[in-house]
N, C-alpha and C positions, 0 to 999 in steps of 0.2 A: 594443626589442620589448615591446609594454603585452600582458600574458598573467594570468590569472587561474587558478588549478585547484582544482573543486568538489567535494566530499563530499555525498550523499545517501542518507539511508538508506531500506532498504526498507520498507515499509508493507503492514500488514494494514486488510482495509477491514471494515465493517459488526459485526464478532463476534457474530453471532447475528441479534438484532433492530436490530438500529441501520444499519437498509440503506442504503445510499448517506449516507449519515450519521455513523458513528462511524470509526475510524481509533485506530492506533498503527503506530507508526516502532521499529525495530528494529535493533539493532547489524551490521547485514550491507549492505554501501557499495557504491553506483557512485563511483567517481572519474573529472571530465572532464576535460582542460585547455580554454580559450579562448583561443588567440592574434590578436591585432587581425594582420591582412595590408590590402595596397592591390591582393590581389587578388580573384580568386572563391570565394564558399563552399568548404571541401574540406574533408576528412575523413583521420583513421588511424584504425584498430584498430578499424573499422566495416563490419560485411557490405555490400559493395558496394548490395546491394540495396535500401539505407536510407541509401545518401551521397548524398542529393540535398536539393532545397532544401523535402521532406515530412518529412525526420528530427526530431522533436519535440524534441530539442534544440535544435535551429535556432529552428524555430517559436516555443521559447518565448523565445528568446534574440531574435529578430525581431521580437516582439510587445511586447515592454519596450521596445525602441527606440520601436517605433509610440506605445504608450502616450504616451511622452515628445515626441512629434514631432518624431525625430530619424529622419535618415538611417541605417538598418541598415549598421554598416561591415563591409567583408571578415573574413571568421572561419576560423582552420584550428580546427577542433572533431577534438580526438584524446579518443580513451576506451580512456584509461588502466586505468581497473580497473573491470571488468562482473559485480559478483558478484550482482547481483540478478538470478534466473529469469525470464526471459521467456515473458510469458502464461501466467504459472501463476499469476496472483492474490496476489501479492509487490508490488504496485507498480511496476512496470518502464516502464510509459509517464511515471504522473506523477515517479519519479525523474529521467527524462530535461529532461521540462516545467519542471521544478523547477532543476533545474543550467543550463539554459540560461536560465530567468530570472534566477537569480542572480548568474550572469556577467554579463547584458547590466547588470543594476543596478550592479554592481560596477564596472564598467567605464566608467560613464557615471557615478559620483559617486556612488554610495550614493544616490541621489536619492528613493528611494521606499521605503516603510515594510513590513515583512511582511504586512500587512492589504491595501497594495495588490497584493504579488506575489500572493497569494492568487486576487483576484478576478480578477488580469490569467491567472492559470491556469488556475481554473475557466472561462473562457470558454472554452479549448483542450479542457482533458478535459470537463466538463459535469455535472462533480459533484467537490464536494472531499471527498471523503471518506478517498484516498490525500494528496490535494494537502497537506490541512493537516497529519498528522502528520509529511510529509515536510518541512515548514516550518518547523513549529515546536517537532518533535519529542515525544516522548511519549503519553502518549492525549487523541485528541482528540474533541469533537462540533461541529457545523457547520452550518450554514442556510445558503441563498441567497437573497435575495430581491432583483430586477430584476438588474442587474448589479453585484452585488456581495453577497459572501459574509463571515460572521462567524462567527470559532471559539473556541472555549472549550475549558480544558486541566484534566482528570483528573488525579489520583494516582493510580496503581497501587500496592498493600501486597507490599514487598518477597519476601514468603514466594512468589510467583506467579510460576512459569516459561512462558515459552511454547514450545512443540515445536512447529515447522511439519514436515508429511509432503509432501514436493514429490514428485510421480507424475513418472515418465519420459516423461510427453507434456504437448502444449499444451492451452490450452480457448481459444478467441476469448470475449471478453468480449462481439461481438456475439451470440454462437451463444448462449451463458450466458444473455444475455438475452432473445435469443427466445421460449426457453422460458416465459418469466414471464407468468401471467397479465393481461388486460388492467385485470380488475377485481377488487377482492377483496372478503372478506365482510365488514360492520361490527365482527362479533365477532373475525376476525382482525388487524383494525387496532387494535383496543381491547386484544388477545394483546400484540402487536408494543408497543406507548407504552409500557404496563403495565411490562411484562420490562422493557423498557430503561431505564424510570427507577429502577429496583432494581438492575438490572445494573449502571449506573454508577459508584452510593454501595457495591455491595456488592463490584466491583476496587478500591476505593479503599479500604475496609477492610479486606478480603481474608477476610471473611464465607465460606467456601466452601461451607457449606450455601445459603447464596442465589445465590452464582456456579453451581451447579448447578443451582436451576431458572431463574435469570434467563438464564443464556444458550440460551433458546430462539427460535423464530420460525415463521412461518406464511406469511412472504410473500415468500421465496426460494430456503433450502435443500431444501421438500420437493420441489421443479422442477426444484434443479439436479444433485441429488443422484446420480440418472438416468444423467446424461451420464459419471459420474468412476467408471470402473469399478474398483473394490477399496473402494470407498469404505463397504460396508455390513462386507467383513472390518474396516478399521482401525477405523472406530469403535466394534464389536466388542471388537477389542483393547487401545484406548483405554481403553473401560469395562472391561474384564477386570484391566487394569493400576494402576485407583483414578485415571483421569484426572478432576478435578473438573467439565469440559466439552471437549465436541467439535462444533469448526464448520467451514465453510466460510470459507478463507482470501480475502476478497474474491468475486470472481466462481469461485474455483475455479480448478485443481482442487485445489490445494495444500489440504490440512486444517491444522485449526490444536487443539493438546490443549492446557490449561489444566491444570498439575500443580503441584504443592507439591511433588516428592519427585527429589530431586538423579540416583539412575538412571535414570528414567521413559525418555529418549530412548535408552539404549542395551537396555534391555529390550524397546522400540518396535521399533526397528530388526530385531533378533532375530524378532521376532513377524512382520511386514512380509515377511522374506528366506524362511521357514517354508513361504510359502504360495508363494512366484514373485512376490513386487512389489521391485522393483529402485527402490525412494522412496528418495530421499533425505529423511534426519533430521534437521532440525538446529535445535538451544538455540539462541534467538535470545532474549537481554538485553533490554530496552527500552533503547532510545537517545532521550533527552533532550534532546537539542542540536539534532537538526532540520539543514536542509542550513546546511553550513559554508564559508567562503574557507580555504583550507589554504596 
C-alpha cells in the first residue's frame, strides 16, 4: 500500500495592507492521508457534500499529476485531523490545495521544487497569499507574474503573539469580495505600499510603535468590516486591552490581535462572552516549517 499523510498549517492572509499578498502560517494543522488505490476517487472523515472529484484536495493532488503528465492514479483521501476553521479567513481552502499537492509530489518522486508547488497552486486558488505561508511556512510576501508566482520569507521578533477571534459563523470569501470596490483612490494605493513596506521591517524587528501604525489599510477592511457583526465591540476591546494591532484575518471574519502580553487571549475571551459573542480565542505560535510528510 504506497500512502503518504500531510500536515498543513493554517494561514493568515494580507495583515492589514498586504492584500492578497502578505501571509503567515500558524501552529494549528489539517492532517490528510493519501492512499494510492486501483480504484475510484473516495473519501473518509469528509462531509459527503465535498467527496467528489471538486474537493480541492483532489484538485490539487490531480493537478501535480497534470503538471507532471502523468495519469492521476486512484486516491482514498481520508482527513484525519480538520482543525483549521472553515471559511473564516484561517486558510482552509489553500490548506486543502496545499496537502493535496504535496502528496501528489511525494508520491510521484519528490519531482518538483516548492517554487513549483506554489505556482501549480496559485492557479487553483488565484492568489498566494494563503498558498505560500502554508508552503513554506512563516511570514510570507508574494507576486505573480504570468503563470508563475515568487515568495519571499520574513522574520517575525519573537516578543509578538498572534490572538485570532474566530466568530461562530461563515463569511464566503466571494461575498467578502464583492464588497470591494472596483477602483480605488491613488492616495489610498500610495496608504496601502507605504504601510506595508514599514509593516514588514517593523514584525521583523518587533518595533511596536510602528506595528501600530503600519498595520493599517484602505483597500479592504473598511468594506469588509460591515459584513462581520461584533467586529466594531472586539476591536474596541482589543484596543482597551493594549492590543499593538487589530485586522482582518484574510478575507474575514476571523480578526486577528497583534499583542506582546502573555494573558491578552484569556482577558479577550472574557471581554468577547460580556457582550454575547460565543468567538472562539485562540494563541496561535507562528509555524516555521510550512506543510510537511509526517
Amino acid at each position: 500500500m504506497v500512502k503518504c499523510t500531510v500536515r498543513v498549517p493554517a494561514t493568515t492572509a494580507n495583515l492589514g495592507p498586504g492584500f492578497d499578498c502578505v501571509g503567515c502560517a500558524f501552529t494549528l494543522y489539517n492532517t490528510l492521508t493519501f492512499t494510492l488505490t486501483d480504484e475510484a476517487l473516495s473519501f473518509s472523515g469528509c462531509d459527503e457534500k465535498y467527496a467528489n472529484a471538486e474537493n480541492l484536495a483532489f484538485i490539487g493532488f490531480r493537478d501535480v499529476f497534470s503538471y507532471l503528465s502523468l495519469p492521476t492514479p486512484g486516491v482514498h483521501i481520508s482527513f484525519d485531523q480538520i482543525s483549521v476553521p472553515v471559511s473564516r479567513g484561517l486558510g482552509s481552502s489553500a490548506a486543502l490545495i496545499v496537502a493535496g499537492s504535496c502528496a501528489a509530489n511525494f508520491l510521484s518522486g519528490n519531482k518538483l521544487s516548492k517554487e513549483q508547488l506554489l505556482a501549480i497552486c496559485n492557479k487553483i486558488e488565484g492568489h498566494p497569499d494563503n498558498l505560500s505561508p502554508a508552503i513554506y511556512g512563516g511570514l510570507t510576501a508574494s507576486v505573480t507574474r504570468g503563470d508563475n508566482a515568487y515568495s519571499v520569507r520574513y522574520g517575525i521578533h519573537p516578543s509578538l503573539r498572534f490572538v485570532a477571534l474566530v466568530p461562530d459563523f461563515e463569511l464566503l470569501t466571494s461575498l467578502a469580495r464583492s464588497v470591494l470596490p472596483k477602483e480605488i483612490a491613488f492616495k489610498d494605493a500610495v496608504f496601502n505600499t507605504s504601510h506595508l513596506a514599514v509593516l514588514l521591517k517593523a514584525l521583523e524587528t518587533g518595533d511596536k510603535a510602528l506595528i501600530s501604525l503600519a498595520l493599517d489599510d484602505k483597500l479592504h477592511q473598511p468594506y469588509r468590516r460591515a459584513l462581520i457583526k461584533g467586529y466594531d465591540q472586539a476591536e474596541a476591546f482589543a484596543k482597551e486591552l493594549g492590543a499593538l494591532a487589530f485586522c482582518l484575518s484574510g478575507a474575514g471574519p476571523t480578526c486577528l490581535c497583534l499583542t506582546d502580553s502573555d494573558g491578552f487571549a484569556e482577558k479577550m475571551e472574557e471581554k468577547l462572552r460580556s457582550i454575547g459573542l460565543n468567538w472562539q480565542v485562540l494563541s496561535l505560535p507562528v509555524d516555521t516549517e510550512g506543510a510537511k510528510i509526517i
